[in-house]
C-alpha positions in Angstrom: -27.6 15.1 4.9 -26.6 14.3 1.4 -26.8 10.6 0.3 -25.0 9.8 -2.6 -25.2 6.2 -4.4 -22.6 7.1 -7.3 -19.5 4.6 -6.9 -16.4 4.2 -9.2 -16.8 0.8 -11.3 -14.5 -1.9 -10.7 -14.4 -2.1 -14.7 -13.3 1.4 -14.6 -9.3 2.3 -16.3 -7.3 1.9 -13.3 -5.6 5.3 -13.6 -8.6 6.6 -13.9 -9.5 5.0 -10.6 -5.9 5.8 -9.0 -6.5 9.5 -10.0 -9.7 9.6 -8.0 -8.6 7.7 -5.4 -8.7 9.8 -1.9 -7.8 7.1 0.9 -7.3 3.7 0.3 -9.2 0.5 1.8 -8.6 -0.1 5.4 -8.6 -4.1 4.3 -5.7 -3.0 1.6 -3.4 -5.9 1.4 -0.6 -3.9 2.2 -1.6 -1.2 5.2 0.4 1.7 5.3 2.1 3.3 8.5 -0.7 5.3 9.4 -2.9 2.1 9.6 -0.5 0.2 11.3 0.3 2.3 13.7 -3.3 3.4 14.4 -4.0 -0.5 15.3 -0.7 -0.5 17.3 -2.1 1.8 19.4 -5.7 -0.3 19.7 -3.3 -2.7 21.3 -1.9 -0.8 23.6 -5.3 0.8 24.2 -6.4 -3.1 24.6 -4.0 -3.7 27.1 -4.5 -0.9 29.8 -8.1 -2.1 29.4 -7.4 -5.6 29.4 -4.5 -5.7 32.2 -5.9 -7.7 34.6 -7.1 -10.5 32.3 -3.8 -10.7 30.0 -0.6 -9.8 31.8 1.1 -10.6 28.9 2.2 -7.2 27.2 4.0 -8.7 24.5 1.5 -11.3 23.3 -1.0 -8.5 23.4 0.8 -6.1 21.3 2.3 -9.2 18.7 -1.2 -9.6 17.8 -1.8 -6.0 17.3 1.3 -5.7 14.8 4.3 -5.0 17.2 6.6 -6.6 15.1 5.8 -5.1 11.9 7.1 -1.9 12.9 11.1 -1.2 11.8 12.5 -0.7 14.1 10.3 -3.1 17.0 9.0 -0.4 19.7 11.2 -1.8 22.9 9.3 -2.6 26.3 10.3 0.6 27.3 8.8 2.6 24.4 5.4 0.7 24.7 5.5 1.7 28.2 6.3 5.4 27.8 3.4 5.5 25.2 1.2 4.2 27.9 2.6 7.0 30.3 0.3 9.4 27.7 -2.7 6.9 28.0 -4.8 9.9 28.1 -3.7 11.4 24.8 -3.6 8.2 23.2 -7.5 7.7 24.0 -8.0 10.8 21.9 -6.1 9.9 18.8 -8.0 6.7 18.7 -11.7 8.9 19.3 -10.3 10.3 16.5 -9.6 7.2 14.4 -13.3 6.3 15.4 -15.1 9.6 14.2 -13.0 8.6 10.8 -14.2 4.9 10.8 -18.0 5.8 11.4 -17.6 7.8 8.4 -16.9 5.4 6.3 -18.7 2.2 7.4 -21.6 0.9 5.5 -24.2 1.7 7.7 -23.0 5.0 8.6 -24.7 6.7 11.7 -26.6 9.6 10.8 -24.2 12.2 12.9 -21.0 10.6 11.7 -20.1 13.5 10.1 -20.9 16.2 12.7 -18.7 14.0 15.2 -15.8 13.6 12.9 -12.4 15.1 14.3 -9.0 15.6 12.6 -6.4 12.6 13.5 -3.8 14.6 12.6 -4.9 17.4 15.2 -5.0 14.4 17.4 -1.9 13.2 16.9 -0.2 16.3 17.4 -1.6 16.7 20.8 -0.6 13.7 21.7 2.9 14.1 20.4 3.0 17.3 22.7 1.8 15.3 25.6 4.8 12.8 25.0 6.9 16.1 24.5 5.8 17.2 28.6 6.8 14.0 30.3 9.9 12.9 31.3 8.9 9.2 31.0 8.3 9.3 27.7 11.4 9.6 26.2 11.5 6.1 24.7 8.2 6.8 23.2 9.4 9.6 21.3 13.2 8.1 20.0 11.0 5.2 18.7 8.0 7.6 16.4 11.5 9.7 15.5 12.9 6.7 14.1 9.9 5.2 13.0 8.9 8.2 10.8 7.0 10.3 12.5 6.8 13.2 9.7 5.1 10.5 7.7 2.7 9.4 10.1 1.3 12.9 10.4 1.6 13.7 6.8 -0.5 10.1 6.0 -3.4 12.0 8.7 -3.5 15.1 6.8 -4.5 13.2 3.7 -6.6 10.6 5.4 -8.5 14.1 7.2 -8.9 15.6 3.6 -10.2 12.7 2.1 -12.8 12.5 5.1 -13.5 16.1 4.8 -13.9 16.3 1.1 -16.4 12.6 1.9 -18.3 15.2 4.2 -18.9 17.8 1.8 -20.1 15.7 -1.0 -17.1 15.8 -3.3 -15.9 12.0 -2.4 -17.7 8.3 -1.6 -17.1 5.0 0.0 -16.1 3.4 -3.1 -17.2 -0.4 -3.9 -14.0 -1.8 -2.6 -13.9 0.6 0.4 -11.7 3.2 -0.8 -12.8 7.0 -0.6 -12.9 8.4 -4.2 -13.3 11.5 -5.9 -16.6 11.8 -7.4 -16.3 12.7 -11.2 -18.2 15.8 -11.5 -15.8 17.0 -8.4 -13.2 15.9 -10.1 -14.4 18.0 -13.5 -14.4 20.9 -11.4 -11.4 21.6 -10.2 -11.9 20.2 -6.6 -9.8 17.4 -6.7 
């Protein structure tokens, strides 16, 4: 496996930075839809697991950003998301593979056991699609944006492949850059 210790300097010019920039921080002041909704769905996740200890759906899913969403996901929405719990379990493997990749102390298979979010999430979009009780689920990721949710996975999958192969890094603030010579080339 390739170790590279090039990163981007914070004194860099920021376009030059925003050019290279792949994925942004996951601690970015303002987290995009993707990000929100991926920890949304930790909190349902947390929930089914969590059941018998916290009735409380609504505190449980506050805490995990519920109410950051426009429009709010109703009870009935949160509940027809859990009808796909199984799905949902994959899309957040998924989110995991991506994570590992990107931590700071990196396990040495991370990227062998990286897998495409977006691949997830369309899977579980077509599990939501089969089942009858999960029409609430759906009329809420319409309205939500749902395009843009899966759009925001292909880039976050490319930036993680492109991490992979060499091309990117973790950058000093956490983001996934471009490295220059990639960049030179043609890759970016």
């Amino acid at each position: 496996m390739l170790i590279v210790s090039h990163t981007v300097s914070r004194s860099a010019p920021a376009s030059r930075r925003a050019s290279d920039l792949l994925w942004p921080s996951l601690e970015d002041s303002k987290p995009d839809l993707l990000t929100r909704f991926m920890r949304f769905l930790r909190g349902c996740n947390d929930y089914v697991e969590n059941s018998l200890w916290r009735r409380d759906m609504s505190e449980t899913l506050r805490l995990h950003g519920r109410d950051e969403f426009r429009p709010v996901p109703s009870q009935a929405a949160v509940i027809s998301l859990l009808a796909a719990w199984s799905e949902l379990r994959k899309v957040l493997m998924a989110d995991d593979a991506f994570l590992a990749l990107v931590h700071p102390d990196m396990p040495e298979d991370a990227p062998d056991q990286f897998q495409s979010l977006k691949a997830a999430l369309v899977w579980f979009r077509i599990g939501l699609d089969r089942d009858v009780r999960t029409v609430e689920a759906r009329n809420w990721l319409d309205a939500l944006g749902w395009r843009d949710i899966l759009t925001l996975a292909e880039k976050r999958d490319q930036a993680a492949e492109r991490l992979i192969a060499g091309t990117a890094i973790v950058g000093p603030e956490g983001n996934i850059v471009a490295l220059p010579a990639a960049r030179r080339e043609g890759a970016v």
